[in-house]
N, C-alpha and C positions, 0 to 999 in steps of 0.2 A: 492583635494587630489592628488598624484601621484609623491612625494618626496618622496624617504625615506630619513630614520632619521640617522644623522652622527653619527660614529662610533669613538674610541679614539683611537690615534695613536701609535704605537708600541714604545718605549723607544729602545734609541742606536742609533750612528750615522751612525753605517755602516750598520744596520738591513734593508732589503730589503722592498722598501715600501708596506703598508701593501694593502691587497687585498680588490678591492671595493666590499662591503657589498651585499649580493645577493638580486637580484630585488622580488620585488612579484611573479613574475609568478612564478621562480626559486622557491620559498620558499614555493609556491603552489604545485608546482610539486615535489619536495619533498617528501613534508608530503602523496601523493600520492600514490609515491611508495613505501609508509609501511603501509600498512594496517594494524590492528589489528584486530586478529583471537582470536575473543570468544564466548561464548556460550550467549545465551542471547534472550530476545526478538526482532522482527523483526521490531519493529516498527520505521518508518519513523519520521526524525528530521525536520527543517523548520519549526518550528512552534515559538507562540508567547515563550518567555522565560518558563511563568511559565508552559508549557510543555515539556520546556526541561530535561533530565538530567542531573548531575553532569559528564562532558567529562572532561576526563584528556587530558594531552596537546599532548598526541599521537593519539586518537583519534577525535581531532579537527582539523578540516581542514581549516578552513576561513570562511567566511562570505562574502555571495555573495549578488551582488543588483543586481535586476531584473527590467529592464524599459518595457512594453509594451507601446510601441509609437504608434502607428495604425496601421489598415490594409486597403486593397481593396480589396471589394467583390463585389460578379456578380448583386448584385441586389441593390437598397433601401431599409432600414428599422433601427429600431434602435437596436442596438449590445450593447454587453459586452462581456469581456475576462474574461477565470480565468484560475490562475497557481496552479498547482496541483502538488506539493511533500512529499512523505512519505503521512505522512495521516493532514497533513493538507491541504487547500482550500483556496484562497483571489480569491475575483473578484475585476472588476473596475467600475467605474460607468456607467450608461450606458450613451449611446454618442447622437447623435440627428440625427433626418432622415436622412438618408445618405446612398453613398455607398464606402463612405471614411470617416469610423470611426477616430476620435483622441483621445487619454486617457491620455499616457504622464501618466501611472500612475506605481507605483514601491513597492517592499517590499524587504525587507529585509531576507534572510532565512539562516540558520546554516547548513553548511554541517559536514559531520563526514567521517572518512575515512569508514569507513564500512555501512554506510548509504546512502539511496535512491540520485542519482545522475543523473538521469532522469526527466526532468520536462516536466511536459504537456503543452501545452498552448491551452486552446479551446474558441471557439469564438459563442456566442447564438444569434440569434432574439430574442427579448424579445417577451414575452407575460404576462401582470399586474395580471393577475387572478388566474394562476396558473403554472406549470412550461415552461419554457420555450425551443424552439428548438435547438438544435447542430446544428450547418452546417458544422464548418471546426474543424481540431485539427491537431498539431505538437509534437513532442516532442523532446526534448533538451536536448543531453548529456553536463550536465555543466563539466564535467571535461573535456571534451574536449575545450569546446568553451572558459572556463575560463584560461586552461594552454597555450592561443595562446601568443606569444609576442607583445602583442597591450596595448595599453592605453583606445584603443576607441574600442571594442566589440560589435558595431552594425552590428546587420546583417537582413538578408530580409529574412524571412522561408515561403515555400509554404506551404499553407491549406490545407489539404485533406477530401476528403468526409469521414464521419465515415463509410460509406457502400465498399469503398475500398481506398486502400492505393495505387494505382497508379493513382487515378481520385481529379484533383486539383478544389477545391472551393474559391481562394482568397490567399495573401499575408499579412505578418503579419512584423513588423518591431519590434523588441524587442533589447534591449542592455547589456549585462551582467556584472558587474565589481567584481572581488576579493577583499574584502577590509581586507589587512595583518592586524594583530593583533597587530603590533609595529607603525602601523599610525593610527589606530581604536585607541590607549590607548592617542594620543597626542592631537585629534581629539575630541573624547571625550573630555577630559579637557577643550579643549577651548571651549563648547559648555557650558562646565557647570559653565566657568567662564564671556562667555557670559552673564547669566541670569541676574551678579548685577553690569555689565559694563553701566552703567545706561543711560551718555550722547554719548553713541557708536565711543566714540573716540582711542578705543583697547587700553585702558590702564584703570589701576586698583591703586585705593589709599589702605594702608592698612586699613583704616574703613571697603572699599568694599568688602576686600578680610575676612576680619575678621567678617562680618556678613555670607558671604557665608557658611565658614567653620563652623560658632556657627550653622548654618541651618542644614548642613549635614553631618558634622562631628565632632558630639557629644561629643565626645571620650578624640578629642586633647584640652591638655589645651592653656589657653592664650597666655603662653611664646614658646611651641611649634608653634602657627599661627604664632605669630613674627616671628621666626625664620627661616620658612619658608618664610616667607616675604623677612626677608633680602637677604637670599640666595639669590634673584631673584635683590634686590634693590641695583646694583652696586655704584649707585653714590650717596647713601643715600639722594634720594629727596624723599621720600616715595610714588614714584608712581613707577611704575614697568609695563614693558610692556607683555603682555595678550600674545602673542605668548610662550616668555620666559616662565613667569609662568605657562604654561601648560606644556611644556618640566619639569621642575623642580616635579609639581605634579602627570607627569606620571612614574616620575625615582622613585618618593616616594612611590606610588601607587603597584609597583613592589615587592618595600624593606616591607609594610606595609600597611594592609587598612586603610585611612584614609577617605575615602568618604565611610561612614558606611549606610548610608539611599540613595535608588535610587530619584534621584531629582523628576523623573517623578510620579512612583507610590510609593513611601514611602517605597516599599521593605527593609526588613533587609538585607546587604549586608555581605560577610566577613562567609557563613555559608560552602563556598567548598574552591575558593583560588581565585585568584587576578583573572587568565584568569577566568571563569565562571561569575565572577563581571564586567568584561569587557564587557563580550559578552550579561549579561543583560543588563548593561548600553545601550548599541549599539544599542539593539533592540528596545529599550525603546523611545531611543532620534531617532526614524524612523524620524520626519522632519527634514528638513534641505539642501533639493534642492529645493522648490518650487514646486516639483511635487506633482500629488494627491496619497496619500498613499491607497493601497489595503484595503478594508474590508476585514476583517478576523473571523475566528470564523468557518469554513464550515470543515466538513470532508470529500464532496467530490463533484465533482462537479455539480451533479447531485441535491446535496442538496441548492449549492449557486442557481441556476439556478432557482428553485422554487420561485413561486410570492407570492404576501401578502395571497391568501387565505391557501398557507398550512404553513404560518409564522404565522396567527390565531389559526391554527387546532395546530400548536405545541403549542402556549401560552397558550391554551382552555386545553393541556393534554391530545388529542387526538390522539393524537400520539408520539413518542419520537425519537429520533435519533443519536445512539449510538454506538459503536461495544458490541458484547456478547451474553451473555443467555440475553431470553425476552419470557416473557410471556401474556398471559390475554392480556389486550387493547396495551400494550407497542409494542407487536409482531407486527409493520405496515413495520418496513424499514429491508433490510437485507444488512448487510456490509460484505464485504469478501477483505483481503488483497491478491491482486495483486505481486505474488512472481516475475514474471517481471521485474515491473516498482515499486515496493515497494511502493504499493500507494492503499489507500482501494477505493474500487469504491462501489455501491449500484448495486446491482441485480435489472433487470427491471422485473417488475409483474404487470398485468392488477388490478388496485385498488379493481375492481368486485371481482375478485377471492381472494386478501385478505381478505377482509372483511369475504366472504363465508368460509373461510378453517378457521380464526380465529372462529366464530360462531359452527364450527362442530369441530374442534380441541380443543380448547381452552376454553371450558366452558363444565360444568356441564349438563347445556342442551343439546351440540353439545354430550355429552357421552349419553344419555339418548338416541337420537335418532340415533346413532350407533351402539346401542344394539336392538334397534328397526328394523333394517332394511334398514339403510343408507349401510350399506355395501354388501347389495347384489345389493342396486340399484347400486352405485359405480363400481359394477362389470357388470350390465346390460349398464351402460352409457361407460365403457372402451371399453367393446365389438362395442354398438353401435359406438361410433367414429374411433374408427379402422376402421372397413368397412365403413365408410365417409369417411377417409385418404386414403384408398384403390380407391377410384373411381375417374376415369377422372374428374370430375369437381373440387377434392378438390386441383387440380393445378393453378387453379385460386388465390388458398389462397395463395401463397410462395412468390409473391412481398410483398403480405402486410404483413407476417412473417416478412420479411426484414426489410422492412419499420418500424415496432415494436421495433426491435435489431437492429437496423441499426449500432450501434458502438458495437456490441457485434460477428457480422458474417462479417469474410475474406472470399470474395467470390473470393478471389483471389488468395488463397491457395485449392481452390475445384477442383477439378477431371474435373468435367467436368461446361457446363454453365447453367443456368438454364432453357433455353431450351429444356435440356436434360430429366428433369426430366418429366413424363408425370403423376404422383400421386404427391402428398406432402407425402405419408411416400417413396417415391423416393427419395426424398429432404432429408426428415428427416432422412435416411441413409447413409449420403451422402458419398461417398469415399473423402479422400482428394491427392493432387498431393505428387506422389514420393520424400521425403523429408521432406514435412511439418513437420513432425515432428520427427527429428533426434534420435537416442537414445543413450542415455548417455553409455561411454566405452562400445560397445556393445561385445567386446572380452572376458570384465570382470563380469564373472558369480556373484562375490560375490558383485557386486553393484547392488540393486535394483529399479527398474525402477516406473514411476508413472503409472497406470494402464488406466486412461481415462480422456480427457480433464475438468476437474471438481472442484467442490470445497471441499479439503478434511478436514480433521479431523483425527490425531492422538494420539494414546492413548496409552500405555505400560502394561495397562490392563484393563480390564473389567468394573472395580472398579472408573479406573479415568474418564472412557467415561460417566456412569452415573452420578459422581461428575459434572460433564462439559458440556456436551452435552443431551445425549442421558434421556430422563424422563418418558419413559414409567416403567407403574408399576411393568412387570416383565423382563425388559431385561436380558439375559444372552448370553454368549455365546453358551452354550450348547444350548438354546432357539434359537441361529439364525441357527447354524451347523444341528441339528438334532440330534438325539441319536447314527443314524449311522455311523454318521463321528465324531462326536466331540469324542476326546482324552483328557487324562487329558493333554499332554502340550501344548494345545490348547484351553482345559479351562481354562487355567492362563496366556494365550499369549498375542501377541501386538496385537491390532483394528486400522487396516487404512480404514476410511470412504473415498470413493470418491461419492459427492454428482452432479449426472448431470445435467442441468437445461433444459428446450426446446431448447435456442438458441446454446448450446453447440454439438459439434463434435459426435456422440451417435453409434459409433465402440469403443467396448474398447480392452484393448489389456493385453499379459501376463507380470506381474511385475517380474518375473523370469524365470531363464530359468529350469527345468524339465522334466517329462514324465507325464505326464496325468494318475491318476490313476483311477479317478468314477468322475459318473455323478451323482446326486440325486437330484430329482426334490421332490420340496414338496410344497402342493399346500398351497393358502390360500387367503386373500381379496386383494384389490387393492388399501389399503390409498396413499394420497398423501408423497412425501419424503420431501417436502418445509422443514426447520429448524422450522415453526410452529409448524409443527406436531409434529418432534422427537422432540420438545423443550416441547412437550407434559405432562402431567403427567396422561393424559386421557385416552391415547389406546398407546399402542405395535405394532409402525411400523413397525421394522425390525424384531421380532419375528412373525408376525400375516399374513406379506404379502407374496404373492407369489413369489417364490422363486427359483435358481436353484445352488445348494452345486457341484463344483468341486476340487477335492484334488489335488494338484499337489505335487509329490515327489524328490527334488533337492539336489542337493550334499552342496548346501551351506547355507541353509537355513531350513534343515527337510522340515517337510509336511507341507504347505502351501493351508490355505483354500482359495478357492476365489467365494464368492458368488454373484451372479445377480439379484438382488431383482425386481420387476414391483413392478409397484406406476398406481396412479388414470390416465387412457388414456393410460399406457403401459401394454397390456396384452400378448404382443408377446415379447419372448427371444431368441434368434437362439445365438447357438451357432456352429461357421464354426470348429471345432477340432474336434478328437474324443479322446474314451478311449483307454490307451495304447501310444499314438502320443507324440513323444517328441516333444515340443515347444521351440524358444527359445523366452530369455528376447526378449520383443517389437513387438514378434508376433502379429499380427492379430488375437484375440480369439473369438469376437462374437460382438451381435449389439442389440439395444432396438430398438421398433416400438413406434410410436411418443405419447411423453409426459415427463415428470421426471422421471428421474431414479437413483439407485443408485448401486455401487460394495462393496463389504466388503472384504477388507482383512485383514486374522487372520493369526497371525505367530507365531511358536513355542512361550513358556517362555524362552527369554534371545537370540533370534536365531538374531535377527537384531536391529543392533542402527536406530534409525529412526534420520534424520537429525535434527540439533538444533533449526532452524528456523519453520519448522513445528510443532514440540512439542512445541516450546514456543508462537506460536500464539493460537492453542490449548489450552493452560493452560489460556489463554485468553477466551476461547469461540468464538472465529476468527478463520471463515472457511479459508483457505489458496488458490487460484485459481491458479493451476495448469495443466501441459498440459503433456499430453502424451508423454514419454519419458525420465524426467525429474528426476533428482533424486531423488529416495526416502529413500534412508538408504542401510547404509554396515554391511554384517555379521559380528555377532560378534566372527567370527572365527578369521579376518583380524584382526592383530596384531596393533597397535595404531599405532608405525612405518610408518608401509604399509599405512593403512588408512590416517594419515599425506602426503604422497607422492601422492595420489589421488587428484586432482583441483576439488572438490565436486562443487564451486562454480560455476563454466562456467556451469557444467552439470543441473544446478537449473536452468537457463534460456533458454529462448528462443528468436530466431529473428522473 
């Protein structure tokens, strides 16, 4: 590839000659710089076709091929890569002792202009049994690297540790190409005119070309194939040459479908328009360099990474691996989309304690002995671990914390080093460095902020969080607020869950700016907050657990509740504010003692649009992993106008 396709010349002899045809890059860049702004879910493209959806030609960007050629790393052993965008996964196969892996292996992925354009590339030590180790990872803005003016797009990326991003583990060789959609359509063709070119001599008799079409385009009759024929058969010898003919039935292909069935898997073609038919063909016919094509099928890469014994445990039913509600045995994996890098990743969790939170959550029995007495022990074992995390020795734990989360903790965004810390609830407090985490238009009151580096959940009311999420038997709002705080337009208000996990940041901070009106502490047990539980239909986590109700009162937003719930290991809440204290958005408000935890915030009925991208992963059952600062929804006092002239979108991410 790397010709484009000739253009027809302008008529008139004085007419100025016409302009050459713009190159790919140009046409990539382009389509770039127009984004289309709409509402919708967030989920990540790059996948095999029948995951795609119908994109219109404004929202199609091209089609990128991704080579990983190998890396060099510090040790021997055998490796595999995998490239990770939106929410799909492909690995490569893995390579032989070494410590100069080769793969040489490629796919195929769909960009869109509003869709994930970040790719991962991580690189594992295998292990056969069960999953396998991280050592290094990159990641790759393709729209940058794909808009350069080159032909050849290789380049060298340094590895980084998962445990920080300025400590390099190895080099990785990868190559990227844009492949335009006006050499994709000619390309194709002769791929698919290859198939009954039989003595490979690049030309076609009409017999050849007339079984093809009776193969996969049903549709045309006899004297239509002919006809096509001739077009192409200037000297009427009825052989015709294979280049030509592909030109000819990509110009047709344009005006008409006539390759109605995909050659490869039999697909009905012709059900959205030409380009969508394109872009399946494309994905379909992946050979065609010689190289070894990606396995695919992963949602993330944590999931490729895993060995044949949890490849048995999924065929066995023993587990499943999904995004959404999960309940009963299903509830083993938890997926949360990455608002970042538009990419769902899996939450790490010690299997032990799956198994146990499913057994006391999730079952009939687990109810039975909750009502027995598991809940005060839960409060007797919170207590006791506290004061463990409290004593000199529990600082011995905090490498191997690390070590645990190794790609889930920047300890390079931390305050201080871990030295510093002389407890592990030191650690588990940690402050981070001035910046870490910026806040979105902090000048602008009526933009509200994310509350705590976590995975949230929202809702527009009560009603929907039950439908979706939340399955305990009597959740309400009134039920989480108290009697003393809850209001009626706050028992019909919006629910933003932020769900913390251990390895996460556990300061959280204020989503608005206000005055502090009450504190209300209201006591009660200490369930775990995992998505097992509240996926519950067994017990009342966020109604039942210990809790502390702050009202905050804002000019842009009314009254806003914001609660701090403890979970199983967090028995301690400090909150650094007091009553009365105006805050502003992004404050500093308080902090959990080590374990999971979670924040609730409840906003008037109608006071705040919550951002599109959260509500619709939401409507999914996909927690959204979010960081402090970030945005989370404009009053709905801001006029649509106004709200248009806000870049909502830079404020959604992070560096």
């Amino acid at each position: 590839m790397g010709h484009a396709s000739s253009k027809r010349g302008s008529a008139g002899g004085d007419a100025p000659p016409p302009a050459p045809p713009p190159s790919r890059f140009t046409r990539f860049k382009r389509r770039l710089r127009h984004p289309i702004h709409r509402s919708g879910s967030a989920s990540g493209s790059g996948s095999e076709f029948g995951n795609i959806k119908n994109l219109s030609e404004q929202e199609f960007t091209g089609i990128a091929r991704i080579e990983i050629i190998g890396a060099e790393m510090k040790f021997k052993d055998r490796w595999f890569a995998c490239l990770s965008l939106g929410e799909r996964t492909y690995r490569t196969e893995t390579s032989d002792h070494t410590e100069k892996p080769v793969w040489k292996s490629e796919k195929k992925v769909v960009l869109e202009a509003n869709g994930p354009t970040v790719a991962r590339i991580s690189v594992f030590e295998t292990n056969k049994f069960s999953k396998s180790n991280l050592i290094g990872y990159c990641e790759l803005n393709l729209t940058e690297i794909l808009s350069q003016e080159s032909e050849d797009n290789m380049d060298e990326f340094q590895l980084f540790d998962p445990c920080s991003s300025t400590t390099t583990v190895g080099t990785i060789s990868i190559r990227c190409f844009i492949e335009d959609p006006i050499e994709i359509q000619r390309s194709f063709a002769q791929r698919v005119l290859s198939v009954v070119d039989k003595n490979g001599d690049g030309q076609l008799s009409l017999s050849e070309f007339s079984e093809l079409m009776n193969a996969f385009c049903s549709q045309l009759s006899k004297e239509k194939i002919e006809e096509l024929f001739k077009q192409a058969d200037k000297n009427d010898d009825d052989i015709v040459d294979m280049d030509e003919l592909a030109v000819l039935l990509a110009q047709q292909q344009q005006e008409e479908t006539i390759i109605n069935n995909c050659p490869v898997c039999g697909e009905n073609l012709g059900k959205y328009d030409n380009m969508n038919d394109i872009i399946h063909m494309t994905l379909c016919f992946d050979e065609g360099t010689g190289n070894q094509i990606m396995t695919g099928g992963f949602l993330t890469e944590k999931q490729a990474s895993y060995g044949w014994m949890f490849k048995l445990s999924e065929w066995a039913h023993y587990s499943s691996y999904d995004v959404g509600l999960h309940s009963g045995s299903s509830a083993s994996h938890i997926l949360v989309f990455d608002r970042k890098t538009k990419r769902l990743v899996e939450e790490t969790i010690d299997e032990k304690i799956i198994l146990s939170m499913r057994a006391i959550y999730q079952s009939k029995v687990g109810l039975a002995l909750i009502d027995a007495g598991v809940k005060g022990l839960l409060q007797n074992l919170s207590e006791k671990q506290g004061k463990q995390m409290n004593s000199p020795e529990s600082a011995k734990d905090i490498p191997k914390f690390l070590e645990f989360f190794k790609d889930q903790i920047n300890m390079d965004e931390v305050k201080y080093p871990i030295e510093h810390f002389k407890t592990f609830n030191d650690f588990f407090v940690r402050e981070l460095k001035s910046g870490a985490r910026p806040i979105c238009y902090p000048d602008r009151d009526e933009v509200a902020v994310c509350a705590a580096d976590s995975r949230l959940m929202a809702f527009n009311s009560a009603s929907d969080s039950t439908r979706l999420w939340v399955k305990g038997r009597k959740f309400s709002i009134e039920g989480l607020l108290g009697p003393e705080t809850c209001t009626d337009s706050l028992r019909n208000g919006t629910l933003v869950i932020f769900r913390l996990a251990p390895q996460d940041y556990h300061r959280f901070h204020v989503p608005v700016s206000g005055t502090i009106e009450s504190f209300v502490d209201i006591p009660g047990y200490l369930y775990t907050v995992n998505p097992i539980a509240v996926n519950s239909k067994y017990c009342n986590v966020f109604t039942e657990n210990k809790r502390a109700v702050s009202i905050i009162s804002t000019q842009d937003f009314g009254k806003v509740a914001f609660v701090a719930i403890g979970a199983t290991m967090v028995g301690s809440i400090t909150f650094l504010k007091e009553k009365g204290e105006y805050v502003n958005k992004g404050d500093e408000f308080g902090y959990f003692a080590f374990g999971g935890s979670t924040v609730i915030c409840v906003f008037e009925k109608d006071a705040i649009q919550i951002d599109d991208d959260l509500l619709a992963n939401s409507e999914r059952s996909l927690e959204t992993l979010v960081s402090v600062g970030t945005t989370l929804g404009v009053s709905k006092k801001v006029s649509d106008p106004e709200r248009e002239v806000l870049d909502l979108d830079k404020c959604s991410l992070t560096e």
